[in-house]
N, C-alpha and C positions, 0 to 999 in steps of 0.2 A: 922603388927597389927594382932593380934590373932582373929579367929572367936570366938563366941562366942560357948557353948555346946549347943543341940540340948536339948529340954523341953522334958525331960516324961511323957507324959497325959497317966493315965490308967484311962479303959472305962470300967464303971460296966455295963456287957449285961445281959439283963433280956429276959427270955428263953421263947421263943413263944410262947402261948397258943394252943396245935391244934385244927383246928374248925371240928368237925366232919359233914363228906361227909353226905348229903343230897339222897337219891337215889331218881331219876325221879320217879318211881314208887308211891311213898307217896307224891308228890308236891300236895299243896292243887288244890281244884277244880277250883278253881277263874285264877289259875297263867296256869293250861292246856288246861284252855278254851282258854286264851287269846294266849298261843303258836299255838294252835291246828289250828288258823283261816288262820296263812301263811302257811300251809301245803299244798300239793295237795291230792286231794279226793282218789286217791290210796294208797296216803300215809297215812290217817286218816283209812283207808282199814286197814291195816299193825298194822297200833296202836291199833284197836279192839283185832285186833287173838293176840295183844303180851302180855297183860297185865289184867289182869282183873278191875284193879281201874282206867285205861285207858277206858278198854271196858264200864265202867258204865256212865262214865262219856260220852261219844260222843254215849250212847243208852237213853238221852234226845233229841228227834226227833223236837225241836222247842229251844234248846240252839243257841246263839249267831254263835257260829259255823257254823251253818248248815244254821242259817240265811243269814251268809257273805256269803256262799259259794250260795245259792239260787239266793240272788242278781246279785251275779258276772254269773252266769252260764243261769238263764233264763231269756229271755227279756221281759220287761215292758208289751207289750202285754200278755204274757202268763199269770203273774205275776195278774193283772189286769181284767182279764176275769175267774167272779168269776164262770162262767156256764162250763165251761174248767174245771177247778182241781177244782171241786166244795168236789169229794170225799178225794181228798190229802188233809188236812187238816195239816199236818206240814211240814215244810219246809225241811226234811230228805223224805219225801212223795212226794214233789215234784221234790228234786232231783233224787229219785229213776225212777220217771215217765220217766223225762229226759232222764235217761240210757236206758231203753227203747223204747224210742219212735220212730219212722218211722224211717229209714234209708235211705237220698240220695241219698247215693252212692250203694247201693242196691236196685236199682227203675229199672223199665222203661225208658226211655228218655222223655216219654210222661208224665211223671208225676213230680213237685216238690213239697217240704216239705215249708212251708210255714212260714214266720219270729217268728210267735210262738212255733216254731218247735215240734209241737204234729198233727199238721193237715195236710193230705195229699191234691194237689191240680191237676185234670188231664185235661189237654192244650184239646182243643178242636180239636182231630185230630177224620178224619172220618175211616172207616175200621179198628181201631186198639181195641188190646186188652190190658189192659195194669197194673203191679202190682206193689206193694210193699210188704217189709219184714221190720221185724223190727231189731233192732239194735243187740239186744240179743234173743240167741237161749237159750231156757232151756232144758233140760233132766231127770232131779230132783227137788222134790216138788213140789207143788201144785200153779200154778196162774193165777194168773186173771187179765183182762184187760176187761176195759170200752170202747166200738165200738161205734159213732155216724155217719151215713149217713148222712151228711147235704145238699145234691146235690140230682137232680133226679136219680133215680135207671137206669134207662133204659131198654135193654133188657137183662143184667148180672150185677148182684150188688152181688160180693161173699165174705163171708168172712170165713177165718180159718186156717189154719196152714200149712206151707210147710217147707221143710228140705234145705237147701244152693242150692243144686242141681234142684229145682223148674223153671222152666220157668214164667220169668216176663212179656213176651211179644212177642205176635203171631200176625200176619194180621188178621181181619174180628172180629165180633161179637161172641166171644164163650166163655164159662163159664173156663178161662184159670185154674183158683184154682181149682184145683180136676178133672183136663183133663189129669193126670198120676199118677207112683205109687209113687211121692215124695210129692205131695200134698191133701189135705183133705180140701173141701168147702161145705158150706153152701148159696146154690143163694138165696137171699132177695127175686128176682122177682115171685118165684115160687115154694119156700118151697122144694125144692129139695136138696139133701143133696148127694154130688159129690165124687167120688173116683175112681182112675184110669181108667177114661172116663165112669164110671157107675155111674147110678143112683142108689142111695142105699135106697131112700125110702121119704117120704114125713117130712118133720120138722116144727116144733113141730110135738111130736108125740101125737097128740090129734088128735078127730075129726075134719073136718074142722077148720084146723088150721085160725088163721088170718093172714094174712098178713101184713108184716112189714110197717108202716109209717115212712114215710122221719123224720126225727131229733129224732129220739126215740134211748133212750142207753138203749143198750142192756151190759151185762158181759157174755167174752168170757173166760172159765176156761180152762186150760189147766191141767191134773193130769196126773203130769208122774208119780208118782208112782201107781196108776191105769191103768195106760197108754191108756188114753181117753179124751175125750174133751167133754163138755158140754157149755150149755148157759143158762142165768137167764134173765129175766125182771130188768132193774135197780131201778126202780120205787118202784116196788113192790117184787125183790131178788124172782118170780117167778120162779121155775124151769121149765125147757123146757123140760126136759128128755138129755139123756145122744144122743148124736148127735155121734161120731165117738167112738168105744174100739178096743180093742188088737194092738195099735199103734206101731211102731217096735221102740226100744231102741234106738233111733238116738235124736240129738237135734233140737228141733221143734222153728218154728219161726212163730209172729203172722203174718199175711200176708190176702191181699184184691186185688183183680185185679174189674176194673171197664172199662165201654165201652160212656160213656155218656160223653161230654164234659164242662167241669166246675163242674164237681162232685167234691166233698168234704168228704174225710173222717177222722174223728179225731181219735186217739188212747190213751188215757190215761191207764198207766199200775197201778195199784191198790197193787201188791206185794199178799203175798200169801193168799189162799182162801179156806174153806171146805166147802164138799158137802152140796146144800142147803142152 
């Protein structure tokens, strides 16, 4: 028996259309938000410096983005405690605070950072002295940070800037911020203004000055491009006069050492500041 012939089907093929490519670049704004939220924060880093219609897009400081990322990064108490970030008003404001705030693993032992993580908390040891630094050192630009004392002062309550190289913790009662040439303090208790175991003079530079009261925010500026350090009243953005100049080109870090037990100090970092 004979097979049969095999069928000839011819196939009219109709010639693709091509779709032209899309560049990330021009993706609308709706479609990079929604990418931008599974990113990590160094990565959304990265997308600012790359793009300009990138950059514009993630320099909305209260967009969804920054909102997911606030959520996930600060806790409920922080979040919650409108007297806290009262000056961060966006959510890019609060994650900035974040990045700088108290550093841990750059304490004391006598001291921890507390579940808010903006508020420093020091264990009730006797004879000690004992500091903190904050997470990021600057060297560039101008900023500022909001200080509140919420603990009693005692006999050293200092605050101001020291270099990585600073000692955080010494035996007995002594104004450790500004006890060398790697830190610069301001003692709360006595208007004394500290540098390399000298006293450099009284602060504010007014006449009888006042003295600090326990929960009062002050703003500590930092200008390195002046390379000096001043403070303001938060209240009333008072200038105090200029507190430390000719700073050496090194990256400075905010920093507090305290002697009192169950002292409390908050740090909220504000991002950059001009004189006055």
């Amino acid at each position: 028996k004979e097979e049969a012939a095999p069928l000839s089907v011819h196939v009219h093929k109709t010639p693709l259309r091509k779709v032209p490519a899309v560049s990330a670049n021009r993706l609308p704004q709706s479609i990079l938000i929604h990418i931008f939220q599974y990113l990590q924060l160094k990565d959304l880093r990265s997308c600012m410096i790359s793009c300009r219609h990138w950059f514009n897009v993630l320099s909305q400081e209260d967009s969804l983005v920054w909102r997911s990322h606030a959520l996930l990064s600060l806790p409920q108490c922080a979040l919650s405690d409108s007297s806290l970030l009262a000056e961060t008003k966006s959510y890019k404001a609060k994650l900035r605070a974040l990045a700088h705030a108290w550093n841990p693993k750059d304490s004391s032992k006598h001291n921890y950072v507390r579940p808010n993580l903006l508020t420093m908390h020091r264990h009730p040891v006797a004879q000690s002295t004992d500091g903190i630094r904050g997470k990021r050192g600057v060297s560039s630009g101008v900023h500022a940070y909001e200080i509140t004392w919420e603990g009693p002062l005692g006999t050293v309550a200092v605050v101001g800037v020291a270099t990585k190289h600073a000692a955080l913790h010494c035996p007995g009662y002594v104004a450790l911020l500004g006890s060398d040439d790697q830190s610069w303090g301001w003692n709360l208790v006595d208007n004394s203004l500290l540098h390399n175991a000298e006293q450099l003079g009284v602060y504010p530079r007014v006449n009888n000055p006042p003295k600090y009261q326990v929960e009062e925010r002050i703003r500590m500026i930092i200008d390195c491009d002046s390379k000096c350090v001043y403070f303001e009243r938060s209240a009333t953005s008072e200038f105090l006069g200029i507190a430390f100049s000719s700073l050496p080109p090194v990256k400075l870090f905010p920093a507090v050492c305290a002697v009192y037990g169950n002292t409390e100090v908050s740090m909220v970092y504000l991002g950059p500041a001009t004189m006055g």
